[in-house]
N, CA, C and O atoms as a DFTB+ gen file, in Angstrom:
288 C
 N C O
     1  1      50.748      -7.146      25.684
     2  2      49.690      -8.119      25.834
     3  2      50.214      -9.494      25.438
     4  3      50.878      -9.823      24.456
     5  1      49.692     -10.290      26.568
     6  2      50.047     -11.917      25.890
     7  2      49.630     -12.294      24.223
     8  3      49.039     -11.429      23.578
     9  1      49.913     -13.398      23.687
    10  2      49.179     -14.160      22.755
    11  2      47.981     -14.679      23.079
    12  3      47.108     -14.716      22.211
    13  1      47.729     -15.170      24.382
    14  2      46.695     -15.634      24.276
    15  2      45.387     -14.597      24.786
    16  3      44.184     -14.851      24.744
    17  1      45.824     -13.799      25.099
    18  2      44.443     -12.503      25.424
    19  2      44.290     -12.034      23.901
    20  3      43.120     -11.874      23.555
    21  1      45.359     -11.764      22.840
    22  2      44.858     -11.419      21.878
    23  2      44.122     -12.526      20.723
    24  3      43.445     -12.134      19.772
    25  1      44.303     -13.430      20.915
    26  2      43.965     -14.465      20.604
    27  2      42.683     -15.015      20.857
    28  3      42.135     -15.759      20.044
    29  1      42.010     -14.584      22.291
    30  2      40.856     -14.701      22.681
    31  2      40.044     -13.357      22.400
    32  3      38.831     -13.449      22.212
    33  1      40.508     -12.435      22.374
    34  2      39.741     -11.200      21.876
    35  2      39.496     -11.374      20.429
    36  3      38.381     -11.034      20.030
    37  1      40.383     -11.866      19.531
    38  2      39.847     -12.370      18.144
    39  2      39.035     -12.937      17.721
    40  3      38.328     -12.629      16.761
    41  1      38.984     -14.241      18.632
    42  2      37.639     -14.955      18.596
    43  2      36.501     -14.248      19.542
    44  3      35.367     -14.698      19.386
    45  1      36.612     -13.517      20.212
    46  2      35.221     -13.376      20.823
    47  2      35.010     -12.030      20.046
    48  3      33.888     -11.565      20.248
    49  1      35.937     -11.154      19.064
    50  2      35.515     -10.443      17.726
    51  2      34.809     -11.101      16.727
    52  3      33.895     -10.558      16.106
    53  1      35.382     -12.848      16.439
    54  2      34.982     -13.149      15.593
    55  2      33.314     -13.750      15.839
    56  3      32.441     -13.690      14.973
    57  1      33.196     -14.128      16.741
    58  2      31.729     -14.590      17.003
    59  2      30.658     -14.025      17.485
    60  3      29.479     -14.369      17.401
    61  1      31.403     -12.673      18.259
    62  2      30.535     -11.147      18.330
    63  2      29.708     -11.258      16.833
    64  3      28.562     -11.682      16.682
    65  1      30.504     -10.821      15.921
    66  2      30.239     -10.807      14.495
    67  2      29.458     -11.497      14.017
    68  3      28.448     -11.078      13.453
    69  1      29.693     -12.415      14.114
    70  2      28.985     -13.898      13.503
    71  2      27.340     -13.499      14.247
    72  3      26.211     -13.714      13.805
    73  1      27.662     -13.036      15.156
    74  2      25.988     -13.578      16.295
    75  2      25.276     -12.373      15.768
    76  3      24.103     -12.613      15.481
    77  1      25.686     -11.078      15.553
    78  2      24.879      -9.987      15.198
    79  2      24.824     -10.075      13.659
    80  3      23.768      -9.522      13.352
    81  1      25.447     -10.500      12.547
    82  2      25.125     -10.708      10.874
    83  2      24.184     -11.598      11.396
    84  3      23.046     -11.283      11.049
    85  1      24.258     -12.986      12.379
    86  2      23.001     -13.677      12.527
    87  2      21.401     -13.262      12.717
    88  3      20.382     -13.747      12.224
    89  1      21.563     -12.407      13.431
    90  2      20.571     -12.112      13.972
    91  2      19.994     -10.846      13.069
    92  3      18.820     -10.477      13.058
    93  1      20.939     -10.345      12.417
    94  2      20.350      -9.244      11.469
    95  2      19.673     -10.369      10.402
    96  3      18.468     -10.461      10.636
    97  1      20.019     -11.075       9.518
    98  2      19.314     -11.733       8.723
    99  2      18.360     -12.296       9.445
   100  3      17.252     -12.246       8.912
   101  1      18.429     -12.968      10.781
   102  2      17.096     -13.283      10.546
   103  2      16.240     -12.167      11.392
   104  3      15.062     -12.504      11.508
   105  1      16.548     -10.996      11.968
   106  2      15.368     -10.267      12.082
   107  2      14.871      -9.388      11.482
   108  3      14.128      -8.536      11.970
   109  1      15.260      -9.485      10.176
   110  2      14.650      -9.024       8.868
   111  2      13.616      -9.225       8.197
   112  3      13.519     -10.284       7.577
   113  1      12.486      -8.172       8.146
   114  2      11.003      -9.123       7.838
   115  2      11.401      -9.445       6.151
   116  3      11.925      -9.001       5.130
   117  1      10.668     -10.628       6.808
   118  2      10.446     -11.379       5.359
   119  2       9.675     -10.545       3.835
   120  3       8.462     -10.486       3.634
   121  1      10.467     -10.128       3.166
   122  2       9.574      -9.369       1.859
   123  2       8.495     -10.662       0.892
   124  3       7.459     -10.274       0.352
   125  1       8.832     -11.807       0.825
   126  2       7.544     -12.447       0.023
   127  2       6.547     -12.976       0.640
   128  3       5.640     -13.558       0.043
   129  1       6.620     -12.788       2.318
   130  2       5.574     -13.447       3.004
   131  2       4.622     -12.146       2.914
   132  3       4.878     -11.105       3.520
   133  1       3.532     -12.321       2.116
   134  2       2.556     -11.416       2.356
   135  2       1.163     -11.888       2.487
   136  3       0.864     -13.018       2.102
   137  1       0.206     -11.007       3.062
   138  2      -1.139     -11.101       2.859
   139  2      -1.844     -11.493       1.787
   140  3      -1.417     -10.925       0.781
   141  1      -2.973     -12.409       1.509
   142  2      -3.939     -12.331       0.147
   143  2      -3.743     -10.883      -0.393
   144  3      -3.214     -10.577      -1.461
   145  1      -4.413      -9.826       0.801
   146  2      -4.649      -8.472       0.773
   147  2      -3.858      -8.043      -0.183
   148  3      -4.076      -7.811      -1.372
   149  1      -2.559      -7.933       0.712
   150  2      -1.624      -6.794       0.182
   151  2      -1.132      -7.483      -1.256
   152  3      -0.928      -6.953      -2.348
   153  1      -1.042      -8.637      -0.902
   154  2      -0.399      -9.469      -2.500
   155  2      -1.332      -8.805      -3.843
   156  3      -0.668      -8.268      -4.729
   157  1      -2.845      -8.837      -3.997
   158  2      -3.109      -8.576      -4.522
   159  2      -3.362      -7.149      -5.331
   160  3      -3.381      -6.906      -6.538
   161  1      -3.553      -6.280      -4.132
   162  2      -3.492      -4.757      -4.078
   163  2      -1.650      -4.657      -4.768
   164  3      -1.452      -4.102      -5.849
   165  1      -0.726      -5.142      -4.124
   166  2       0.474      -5.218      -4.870
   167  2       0.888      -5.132      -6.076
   168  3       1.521      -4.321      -6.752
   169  1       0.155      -6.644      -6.281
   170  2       0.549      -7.237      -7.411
   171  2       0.087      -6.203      -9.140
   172  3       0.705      -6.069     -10.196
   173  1      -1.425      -5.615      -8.591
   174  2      -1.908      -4.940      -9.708
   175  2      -0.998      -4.210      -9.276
   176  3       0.111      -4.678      -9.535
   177  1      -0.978      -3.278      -8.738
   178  2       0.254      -2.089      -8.581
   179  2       1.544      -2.145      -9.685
   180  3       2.039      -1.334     -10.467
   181  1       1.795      -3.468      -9.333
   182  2       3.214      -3.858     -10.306
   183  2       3.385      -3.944     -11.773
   184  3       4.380      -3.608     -12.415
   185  1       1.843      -4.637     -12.386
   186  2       1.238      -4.874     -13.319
   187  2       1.251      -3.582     -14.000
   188  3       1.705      -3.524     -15.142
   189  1       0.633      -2.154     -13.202
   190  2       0.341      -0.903     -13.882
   191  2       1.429      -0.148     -14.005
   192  3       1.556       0.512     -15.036
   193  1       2.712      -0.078     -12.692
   194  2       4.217       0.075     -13.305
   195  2       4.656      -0.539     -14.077
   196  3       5.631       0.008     -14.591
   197  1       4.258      -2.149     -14.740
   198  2       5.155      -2.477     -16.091
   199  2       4.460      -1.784     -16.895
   200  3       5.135      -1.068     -17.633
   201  1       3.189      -1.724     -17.045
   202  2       2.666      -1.325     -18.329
   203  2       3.031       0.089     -18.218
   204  3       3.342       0.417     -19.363
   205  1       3.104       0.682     -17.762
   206  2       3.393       2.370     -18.112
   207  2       5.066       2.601     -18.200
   208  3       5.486       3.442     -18.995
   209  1       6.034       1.812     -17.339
   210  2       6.847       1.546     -17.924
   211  2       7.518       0.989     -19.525
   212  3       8.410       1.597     -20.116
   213  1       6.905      -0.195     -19.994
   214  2       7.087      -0.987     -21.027
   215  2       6.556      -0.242     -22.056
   216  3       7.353       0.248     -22.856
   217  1       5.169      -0.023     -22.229
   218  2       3.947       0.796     -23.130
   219  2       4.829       1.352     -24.193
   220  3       6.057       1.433     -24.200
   221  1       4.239       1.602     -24.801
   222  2       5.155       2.448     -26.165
   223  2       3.469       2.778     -26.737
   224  3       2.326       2.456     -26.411
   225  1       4.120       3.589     -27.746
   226  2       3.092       4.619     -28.594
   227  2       2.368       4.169     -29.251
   228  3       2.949       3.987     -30.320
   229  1       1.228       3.787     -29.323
   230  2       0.721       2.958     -30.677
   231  2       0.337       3.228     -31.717
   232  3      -0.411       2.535     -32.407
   233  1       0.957       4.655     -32.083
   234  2       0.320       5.309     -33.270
   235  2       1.594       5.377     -33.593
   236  3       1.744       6.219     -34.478
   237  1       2.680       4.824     -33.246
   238  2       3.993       5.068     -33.858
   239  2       4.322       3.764     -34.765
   240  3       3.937       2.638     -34.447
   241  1       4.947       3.996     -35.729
   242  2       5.174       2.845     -36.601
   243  2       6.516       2.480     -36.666
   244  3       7.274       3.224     -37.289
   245  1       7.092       1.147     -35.967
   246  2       8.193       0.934     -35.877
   247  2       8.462      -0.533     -36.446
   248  3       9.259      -1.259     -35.851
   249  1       7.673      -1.061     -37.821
   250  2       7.902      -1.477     -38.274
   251  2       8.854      -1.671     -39.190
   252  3       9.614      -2.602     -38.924
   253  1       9.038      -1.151     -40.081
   254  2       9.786      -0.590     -41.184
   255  2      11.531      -0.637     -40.223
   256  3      12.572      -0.962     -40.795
   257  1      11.455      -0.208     -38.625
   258  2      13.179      -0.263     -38.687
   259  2      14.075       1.441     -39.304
   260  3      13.881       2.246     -40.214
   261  1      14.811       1.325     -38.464
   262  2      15.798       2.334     -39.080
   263  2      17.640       1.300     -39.286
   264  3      18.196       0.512     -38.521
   265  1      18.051       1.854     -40.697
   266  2      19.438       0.911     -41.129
   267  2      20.460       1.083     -39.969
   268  3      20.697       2.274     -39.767
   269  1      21.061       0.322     -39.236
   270  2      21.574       0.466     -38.169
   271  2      23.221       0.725     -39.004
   272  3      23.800      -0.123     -39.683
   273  1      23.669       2.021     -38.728
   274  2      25.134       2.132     -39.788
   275  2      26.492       1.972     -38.501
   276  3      26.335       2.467     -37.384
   277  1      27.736       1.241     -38.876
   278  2      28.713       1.635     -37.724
   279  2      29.304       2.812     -37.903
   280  3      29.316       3.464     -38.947
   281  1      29.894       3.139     -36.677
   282  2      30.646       4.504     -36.616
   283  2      32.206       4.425     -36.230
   284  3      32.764       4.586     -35.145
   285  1      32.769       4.082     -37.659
   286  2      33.778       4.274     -37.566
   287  2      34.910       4.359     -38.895
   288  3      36.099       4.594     -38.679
């Protein structure tokens, strides 16, 4: 093969490329464009995974601390 057929197949690799990463980002739906609706129905959603996530015991007393010793 010449230089310049491989040379032109590189670039029309390279801008193949370029045009489909293009077009994948932008035909990607948008995740923060949302509805009042769904935003809100969401948003509590998120609210009740931190708290049941985060939550801790409240009858537990973790004031007091335990002496943190090294190991070694």
């Amino acid at each position: 093969m010449s230089p310049r057929i491989l040379i032109a197949l590189a670039v029309a690799g390279i801008v193949a490329f370029g045009a489909g990463m293009l077009i994948w980002v932008v035909a990607q739906p948008d995740a923060t464009t949302e509805t009042p609706a769904t935003a809100a129905s969401s948003g509590a959603a998120r609210q009740e995974h931190r708290e049941r996530f985060f939550g801790s015991d409240p009858d537990r007393d973790v004031r007091g601390g335990q002496e943190m010793k090294p190991r070694w």
